[in-house]
N, C-alpha and C positions, 0 to 999 in steps of 0.2 A: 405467475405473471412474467409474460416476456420482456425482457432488453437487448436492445441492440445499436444503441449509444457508440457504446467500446463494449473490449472484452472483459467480463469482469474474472477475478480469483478470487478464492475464497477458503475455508480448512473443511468446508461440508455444516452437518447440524452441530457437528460435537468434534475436539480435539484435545486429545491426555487429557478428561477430563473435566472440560471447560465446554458448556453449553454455547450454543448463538444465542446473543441474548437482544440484538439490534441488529437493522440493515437500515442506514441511512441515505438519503442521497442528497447534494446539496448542489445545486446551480445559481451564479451569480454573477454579476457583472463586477470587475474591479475600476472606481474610480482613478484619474488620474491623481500622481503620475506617476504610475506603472506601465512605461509601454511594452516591454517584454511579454507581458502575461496580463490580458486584460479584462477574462473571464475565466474562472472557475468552474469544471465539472467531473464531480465524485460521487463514489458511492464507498461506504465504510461499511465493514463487520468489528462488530462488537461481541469478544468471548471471556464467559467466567462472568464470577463474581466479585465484589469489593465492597468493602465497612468502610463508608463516610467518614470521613476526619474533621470531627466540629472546629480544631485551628484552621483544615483548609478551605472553610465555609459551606461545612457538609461536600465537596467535594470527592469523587475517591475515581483513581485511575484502573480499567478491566485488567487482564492479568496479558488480555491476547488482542490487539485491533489490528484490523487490514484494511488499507486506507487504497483506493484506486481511482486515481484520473484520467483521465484525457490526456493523451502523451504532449497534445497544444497546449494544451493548461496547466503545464511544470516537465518541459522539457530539460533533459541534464545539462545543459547549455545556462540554463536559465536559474537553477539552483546552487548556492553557494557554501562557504563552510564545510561542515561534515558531511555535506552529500554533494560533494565532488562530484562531477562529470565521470563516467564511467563507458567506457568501450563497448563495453557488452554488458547484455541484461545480467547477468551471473556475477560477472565481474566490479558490481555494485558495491560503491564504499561504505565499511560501517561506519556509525556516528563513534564519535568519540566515550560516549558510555557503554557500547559495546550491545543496545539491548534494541536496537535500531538498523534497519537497512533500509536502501532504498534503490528501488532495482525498474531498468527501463526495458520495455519488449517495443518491437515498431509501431505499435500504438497506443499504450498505455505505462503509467509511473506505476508501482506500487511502492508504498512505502509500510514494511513492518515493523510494528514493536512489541517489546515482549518483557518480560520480566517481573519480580518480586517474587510472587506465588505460582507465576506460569509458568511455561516451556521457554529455553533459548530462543533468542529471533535465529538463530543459527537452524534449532529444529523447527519453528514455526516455516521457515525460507522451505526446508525441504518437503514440508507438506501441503504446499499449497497446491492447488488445483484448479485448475479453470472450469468454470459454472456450464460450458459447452462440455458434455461428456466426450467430444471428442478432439479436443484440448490437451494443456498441461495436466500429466496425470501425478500424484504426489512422488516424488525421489526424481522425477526427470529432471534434466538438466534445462535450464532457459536458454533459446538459443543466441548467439551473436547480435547485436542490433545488426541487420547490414544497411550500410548509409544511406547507398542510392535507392532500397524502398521503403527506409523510414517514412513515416507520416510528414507531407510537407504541414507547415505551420502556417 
C-alpha cells in the first residue's frame, strides 16, 4: 500500500526481537481553542508484546512505538516541556524519563519510546529507517533542519 502524505520511518518487520505488531493512522481535526495546531496527522508503529495489567484496566504499554506526524501538526515551536524545541533533527531533547525522544526532519516530528522489556530509545533512534528505500538508512545520522526549507505551516 502506497503513502505519500509525509515521509514515514519505521524499524522494518522486526527489531532485537520485537515483531510489528500495528500500523496505525489517525487524522483529525482539533476543536478550538488550539490555534497553534488545529489538525492532526499520524501514522504509528506498534513493536513487541505486553501482559495487560487488570489495575491498569487491562491496559499494557508495547516495549517499542514510532509515532510520525506531519511536521504542521506538531512543529517544535509548538511543543512544550520535555520536548523542547530542538535545532536539528538529531539534536532532539530527551523526555525527562530518558526512554522518549522526539526528533524533527523538514517535514516530519517523530517521536520515540522505548523501554521496560525493549531496546533504548537511544538504540531504537539509531535504527530507524525511512519506509522509502532510498531514505534514512539505520546508524545514519538525521540531518540539520535547515530553516529556510523547512515546511511552511
Amino acid at each position: 500500500m502506497a503513502f505519500d502524505e509525509f515521509e514515514l520511518f519505521w524499524l522494518g518487520e522486526e527489531f532485537m526481537g520485537h515483531s510489528l505488531r500495528g500500523i496505525t493512522r489517525s487524522v483529525y481535526e482539533l476543536p478550538p481553542p488550539n490555534p497553534a495546531v488545529t489538525r492532526t496527522d499520524s501514522v504509528t508503529f506498534g513493536y513487541g508484546d505486553c501482559t495487560p495489567n487488570p489495575a491498569a484496566e487491562g491496559s499494557c504499554t508495547l516495549p517499542v512505538t514510532i509515532h510520525v506526524d506531519a511536521y504542521c501538526t506538531r512543529p517544535p515551536d509548538v511543543l512544550l516541556g520535555p520536548y523542547a524545541y530542538a535545532d536539528g533533527s538529531w539534536d532532539a531533547k530527551e523526555s525527562s524519563s530518558g526512554n522518549t525522544y522526539s526528533i524533527w526532519t523538514e517535514d516530519v516530528h517523530i517521536s520515540v519510546s522505548a523501554g521496560g522489556e525493549g531496546p533504548s530509545a537511544d538504540t531504537v533512534v539509531e535504527g530507524l529507517r525511512a519506509m522509502d528505500p532510498s531514505g534514512r538508512q539505520p546508524g545514519e545520522e538525521f540531518d540539520p533542519i535547515d530553516e529556510a526549507v523547512a515546511t511552511e505551516c
